[in-house]
Residue, then its C-alpha position, 0 to 999 in steps of 0.5 A: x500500500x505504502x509503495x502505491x501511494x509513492x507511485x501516486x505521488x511521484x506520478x502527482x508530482x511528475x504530471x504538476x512539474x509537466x504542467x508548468x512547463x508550457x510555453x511562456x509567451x509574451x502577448x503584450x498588444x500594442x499601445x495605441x491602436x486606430x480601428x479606423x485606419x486598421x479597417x479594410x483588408x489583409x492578406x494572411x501571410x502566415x498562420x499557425x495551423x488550425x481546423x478552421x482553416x486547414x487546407x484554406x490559401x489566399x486568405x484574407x481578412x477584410x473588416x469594416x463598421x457595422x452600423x451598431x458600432x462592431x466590425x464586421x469580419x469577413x474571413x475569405x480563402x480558397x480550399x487547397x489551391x487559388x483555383x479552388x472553391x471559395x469559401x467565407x465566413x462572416x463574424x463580428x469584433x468589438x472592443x471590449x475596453x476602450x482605453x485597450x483598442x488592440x484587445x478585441x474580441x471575434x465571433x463567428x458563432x453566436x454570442x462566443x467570442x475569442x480573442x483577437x490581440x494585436x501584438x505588433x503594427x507598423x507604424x503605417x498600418x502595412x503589417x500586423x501580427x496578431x495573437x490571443x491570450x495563449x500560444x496557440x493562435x498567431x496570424x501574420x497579416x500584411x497589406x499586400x498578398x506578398x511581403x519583403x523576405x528580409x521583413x518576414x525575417x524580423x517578424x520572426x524573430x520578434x516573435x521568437x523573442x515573444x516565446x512563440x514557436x514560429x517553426x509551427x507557422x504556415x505560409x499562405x500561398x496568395x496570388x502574386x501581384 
């Protein structure tokens, strides 16, 4: 009985030691966030995997202002090739705290919501990345269906210095320009 219980709480402590051992990851948003000029469309460069997506390139994100101050989300692509079916679907976000613009919230169902954090922005709104409150959602999104190799690069790396795990990015194959 006595070795049993041992067993048990060895096992106890090897499952709790495991547990902590996720990944840490900084998922600070940035400060200053205009949803004005951050409205209209991005191309999704890169992406961690997920089922909703899965299979889907030539990705884009297009948001706009609904009428009762949500935006509208309508996340497009194509299954397995850029000739391929289209498909679309169509969300809402909103902000729940004001004084933090860069933490929304997504639907696509319902009234459930989930995380939309805006990680990194340029300066001029040509590129974003963007996260949630774990490590398992990531998106790399750019103006443009392509972006400069040398810029994907240090997005990486910013990332890497955040903790994520950017071996587990897919790129998204867009139409060229």
């Amino acid at each position: 009985m006595k070795k049993q219980l041992n067993i048990l709480l060895a096992s106890l402590v090897l499952l709790c030691s495991c547990k902590g051992q996720e990944s840490v990851i900084d998922n600070s948003v940035v400060k200053d966030l205009n949803i004005d000029r951050y409205l209209g469309k991005w191309y999704e460069i890169a992406r961690f995997d997920h089922s909703f997506e899965r299979g889907l390139v030539g990705v884009t994100a297009e948001y706009s202002m609904r009428e009762d101050g949500k935006i509208k989300v309508v996340n497009s692509g194509y299954k397995e090739s850029l000739d391929g079916e289209r498909s679309e679907a169509i969300g809402k976000a909103k902000i729940p705290n004001p004084n933090i613009p860069s933490k929304l919230k997504v639907s696509f169902f319902w009234i459930f919501y989930g995380d939309y954090f805006v990680l990194e922005l340029d300066e001029e709104y040509q590129w974003a990345i963007v996260g949630s409150n774990t490590d398992k959602y990531l998106w790399i999104l750019s103006r443009k269906p392509q972006m400069d190799d040398q810029l994907y690069l240090e997005l990486l790396n910013n990332l890497q210095a955040r903790g994520y795990d950017t071996s587990k990015l897919i790129k998204v194959e867009q139409r060229k320009e």
